[in-house]
PADRENMAR-627799 format. One record per residue (C-alpha): residue number from 1; residue in three letters; x, y, z. Coordinates in steps of 0.25 Angstrom, whole numbers, plus 5000, padded with zeros to 4 digits. Example, Ala and Ser with C-alpha at 12.3 -4.5 7.8 and 13.67 -1.06 7.14 Angstrom:
2
+------+------+------+------+------+
! resi ! resn !   px !   py !   pz !
+------+------+------+------+------+
!    1 !  ALA ! 5049 ! 4982 ! 5031 !
!    2 !  SER ! 5055 ! 4996 ! 5029 !
+------+------+------+------+------+
***
This chain:
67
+------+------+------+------+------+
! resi ! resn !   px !   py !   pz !
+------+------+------+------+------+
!    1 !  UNK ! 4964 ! 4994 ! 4883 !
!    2 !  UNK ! 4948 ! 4988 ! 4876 !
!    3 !  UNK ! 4948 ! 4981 ! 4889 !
!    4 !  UNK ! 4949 ! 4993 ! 4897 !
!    5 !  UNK ! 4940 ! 5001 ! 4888 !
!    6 !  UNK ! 4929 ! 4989 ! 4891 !
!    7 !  UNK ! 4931 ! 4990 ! 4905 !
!    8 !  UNK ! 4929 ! 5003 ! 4906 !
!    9 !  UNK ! 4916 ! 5002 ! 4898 !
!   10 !  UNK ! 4911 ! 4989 ! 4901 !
!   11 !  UNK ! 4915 ! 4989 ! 4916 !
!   12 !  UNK ! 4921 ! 4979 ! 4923 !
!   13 !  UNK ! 4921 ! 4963 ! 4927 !
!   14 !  UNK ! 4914 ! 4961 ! 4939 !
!   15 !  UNK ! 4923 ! 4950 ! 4950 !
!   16 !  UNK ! 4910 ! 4946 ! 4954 !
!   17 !  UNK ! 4901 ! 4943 ! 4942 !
!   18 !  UNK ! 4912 ! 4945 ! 4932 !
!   19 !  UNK ! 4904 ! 4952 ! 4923 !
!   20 !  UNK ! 4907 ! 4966 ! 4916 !
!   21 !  UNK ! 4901 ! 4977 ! 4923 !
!   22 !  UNK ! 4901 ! 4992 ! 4923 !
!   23 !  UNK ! 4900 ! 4995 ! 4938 !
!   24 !  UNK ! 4904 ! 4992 ! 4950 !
!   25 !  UNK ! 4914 ! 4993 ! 4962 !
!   26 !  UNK ! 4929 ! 4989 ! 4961 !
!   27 !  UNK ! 4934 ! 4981 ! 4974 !
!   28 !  UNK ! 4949 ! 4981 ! 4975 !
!   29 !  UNK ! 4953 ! 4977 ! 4958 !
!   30 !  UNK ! 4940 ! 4970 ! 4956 !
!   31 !  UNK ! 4926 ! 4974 ! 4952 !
!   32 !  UNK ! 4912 ! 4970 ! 4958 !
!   33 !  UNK ! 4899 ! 4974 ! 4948 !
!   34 !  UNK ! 4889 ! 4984 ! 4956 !
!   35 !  UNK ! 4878 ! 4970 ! 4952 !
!   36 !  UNK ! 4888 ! 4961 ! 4961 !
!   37 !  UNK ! 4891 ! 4970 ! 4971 !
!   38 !  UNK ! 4878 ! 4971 ! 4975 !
!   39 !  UNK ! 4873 ! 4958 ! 4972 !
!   40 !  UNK ! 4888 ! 4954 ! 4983 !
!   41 !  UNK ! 4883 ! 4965 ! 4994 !
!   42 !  UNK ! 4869 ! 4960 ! 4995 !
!   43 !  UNK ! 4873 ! 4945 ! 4995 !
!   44 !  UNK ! 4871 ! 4937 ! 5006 !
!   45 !  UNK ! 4881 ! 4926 ! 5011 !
!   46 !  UNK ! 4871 ! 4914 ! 5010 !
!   47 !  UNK ! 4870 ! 4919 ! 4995 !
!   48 !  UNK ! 4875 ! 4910 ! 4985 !
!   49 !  UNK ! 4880 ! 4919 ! 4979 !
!   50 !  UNK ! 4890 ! 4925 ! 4990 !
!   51 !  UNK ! 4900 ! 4914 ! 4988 !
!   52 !  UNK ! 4900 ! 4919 ! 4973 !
!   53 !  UNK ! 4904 ! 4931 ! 4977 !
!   54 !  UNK ! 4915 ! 4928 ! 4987 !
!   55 !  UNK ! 4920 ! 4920 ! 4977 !
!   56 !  UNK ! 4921 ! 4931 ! 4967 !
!   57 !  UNK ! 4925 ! 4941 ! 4975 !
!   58 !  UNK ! 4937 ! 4933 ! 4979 !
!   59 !  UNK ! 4941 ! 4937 ! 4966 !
!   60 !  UNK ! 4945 ! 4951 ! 4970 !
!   61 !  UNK ! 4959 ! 4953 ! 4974 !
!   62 !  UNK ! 4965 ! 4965 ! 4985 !
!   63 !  UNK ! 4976 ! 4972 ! 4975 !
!   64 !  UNK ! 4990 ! 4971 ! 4979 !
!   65 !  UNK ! 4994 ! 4984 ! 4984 !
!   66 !  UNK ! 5008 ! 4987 ! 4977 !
!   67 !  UNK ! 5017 ! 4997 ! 4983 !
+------+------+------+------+------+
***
C-alpha cells in the first residue's frame, strides 16, 4: 500500500528515461514523461538518439484483452 501512496505523490516511472516523474501520458499500460515525450516527437531519424527510443519503447506491450 506505501508503494501505492508514493506513486500517487511521486508520480510514476517513465519507460523511456526510467526516471520518477509526475506528469505525463499513459500509452497502453506504460507511461512516457511530458520531458521525453517531447524530446521522442521532435527527434529526428538520423538522431542518435532515435534508436534509443525505439529501443525503449519496445518495452511497451498491447494488453491482452480478456473476455
Amino acid at each position: 500500500m506505501s508503494s501505492l501512496l508514493a506513486q500517487s505523490h511521486y508520480g510514476e516511472t517513465c519507460v523511456i528515461c526510467e526516471q520518477l516523474k509526475p506528469v505525463g501520458i499513459h500509452l497502453y499500460t506504460s507511461f512516457i514523461c511530458t520531458e521525453c515525450e517531447k524530446d521522442l516527437i521532435h527527434a529526428k531519424t538520423s538522431d542518435p538518439r532515435y534508436k534509443f527510443f525505439l529501443k525503449q519503447l519496445r518495452k511497451i506491450t498491447t494488453p491482452e484483452i480478456l473476455s
